[in-house]
Structures are given as structure tokens and as C-alpha cells.
N, C-alpha and C positions, 0 to 999 in steps of 0.2 A: 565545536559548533555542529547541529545537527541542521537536517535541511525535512527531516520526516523523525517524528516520537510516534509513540503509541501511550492509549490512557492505561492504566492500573486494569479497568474492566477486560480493554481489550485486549490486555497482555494475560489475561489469565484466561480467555478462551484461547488464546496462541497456545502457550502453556497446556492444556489439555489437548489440542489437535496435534500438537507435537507427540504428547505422550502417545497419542493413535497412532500416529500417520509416521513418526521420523522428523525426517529435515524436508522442510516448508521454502514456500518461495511466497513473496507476495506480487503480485504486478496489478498495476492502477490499468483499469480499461480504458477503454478511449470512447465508450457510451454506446453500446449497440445494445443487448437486454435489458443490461440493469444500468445502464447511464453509463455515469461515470464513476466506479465504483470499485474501491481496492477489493481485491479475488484473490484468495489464501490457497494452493495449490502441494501437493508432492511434489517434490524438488525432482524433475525430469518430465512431470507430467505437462509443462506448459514449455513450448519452446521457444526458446528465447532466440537472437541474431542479433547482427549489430546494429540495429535500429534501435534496442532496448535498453535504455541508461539505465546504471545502477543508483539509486539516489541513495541510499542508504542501509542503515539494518534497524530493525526492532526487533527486541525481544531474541537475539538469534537469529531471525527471519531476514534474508537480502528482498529490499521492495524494489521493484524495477519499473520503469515508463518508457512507454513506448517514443523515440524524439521524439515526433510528430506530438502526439498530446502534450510534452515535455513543453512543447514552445508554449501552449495556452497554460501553463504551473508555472516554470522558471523562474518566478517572479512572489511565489509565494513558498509560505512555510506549512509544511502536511501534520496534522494528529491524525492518525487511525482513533478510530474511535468505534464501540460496536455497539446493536439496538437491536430490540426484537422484532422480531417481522420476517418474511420469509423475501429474498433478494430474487430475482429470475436468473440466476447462473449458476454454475456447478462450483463454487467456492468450497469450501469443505466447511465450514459455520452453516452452512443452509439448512443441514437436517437437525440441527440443534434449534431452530427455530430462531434463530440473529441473523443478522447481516455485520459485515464491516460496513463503516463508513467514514469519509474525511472531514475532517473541518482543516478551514484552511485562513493564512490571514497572509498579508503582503511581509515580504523580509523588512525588515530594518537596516538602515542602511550600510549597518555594518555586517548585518548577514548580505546582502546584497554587493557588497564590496568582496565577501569571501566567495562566496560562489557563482556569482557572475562578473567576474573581474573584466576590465575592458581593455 
């Protein structure tokens, strides 16, 4: 059971930024330029602590949230998902003229029994 997927489109811009870049990190912002919005990084380039949950992997890629945002998701399930348009942050998809983006729907409650157990 996953708790974050990526689509087909968006794994195959990951897939070429990898081929650039190496090993990627993804981390969900917590909304200051571009909102709220997954940001595809060089793996060192963004630094992480232990405020930053690991939710999962796509494509390779470990996606992280910071708690704090964590408590307003916790409750839902993540698609990365990517579109054209230029995002306001230094994501590595930006010069390519995309952005990542989320879609998100509430767990089920047997996703919801796995990952927020009580």
C-alpha cells in the first residue's frame, strides 16, 4: 500500500531529470512561492531534519513532508502529477517549462487503518 504514486507523464519527466541531475529528492512545500507544491531537487541540495517525514518513493525518488504540513495531508492519498506552466521555485521541471503537481483524495479506510493506526 502506497500513501504517494506518480502518474506515467510524471515519472517520465523524473526519468529524464534523473538522467541529468543523478539521485533526486522530492519534498511537498508547505506554500510560500508556489503554494503547495511537490519540488524535485539534487539529493543534498535540499536539507532535510527531523521535522521531515518520509512518505514514500516514486519512481526512485524518496518524497518527504515537512510534520507540520503533514498534519493538513495525513489524511489523504498523494498522485504527483506534472503540467505545463512555469511554477515560482527552483524545482529542477521549471526550465523544462512544467511544473509537478498533486492531486489528492482522502484514504480509505483501510488505507487509513494502515497508516494512521490509533
Amino acid at each position: 500500500m502506497k500513501r504517494v504514486e506518480i502518474t506515467e507523464k510524471a515519472a517520465e519527466i523524473v526519468r529524464q531529470l534523473q538522467a541529468k541531475h543523478g539521485d533526486l529528492i522530492f519534498h511537498q512545500s508547505g506554500g510560500c512561492c508556489d503554494g503547495s507544491a511537490p519540488m524535485i531537487f539534487e539529493k543534498g541540495d535540499m536539507y532535510l531534519d527531523e521535522s521531515d517525514i518520509l512518505l514514500g518513493e516514486v519512481e526512485g525518488v524518496n518524497f518527504y513532508m515537512n510534520q507540520d504540513q503533514f498534519e493538513y495531508w495525513k489524511h489523504t492519498h498523494l498522485t504527483v502529477n506534472v503540467t505545463e506552466g512555469r511554477g515560482a521555485s527552483f524545482s529542477l521541471e521549471i526550465p523544462l517549462g512544467l511544473r509537478f503537481l498533486i492531486h489528492s483524495r482522502l484514504l480509505t479506510e483501510e488505507e487509513a487503518s494502515f497508516f494512521n493506526p490509533k
